[in-house]
C-alpha positions, 0 to 999 in steps of 0.5 A: 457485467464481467464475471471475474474468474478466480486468477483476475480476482486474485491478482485484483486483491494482490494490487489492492494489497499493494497500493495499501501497502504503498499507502502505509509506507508513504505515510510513515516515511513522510512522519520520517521526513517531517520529524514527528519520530526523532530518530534518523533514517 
């Protein structure tokens, strides 16, 4: 096992943040694009 030090552990949670940012961001914009919200981008 690798024992993670403080820095890749942090960079390991900001890219987690990230993808699940992504996650939400695709997510809504696709609710955009199939019209579940009737409001134009």
């Amino acid at each position: 096992m690798i024992t993670p030090d403080k820095r890749t552990k942090r960079k390991n949670v900001i890219t987690a943040i990230a993808i699940i940012a992504f996650m939400i961001f695709l997510f809504f914009f696709t609710l955009y694009n199939t019209g579940v919200f009737d409001r134009s981008i």
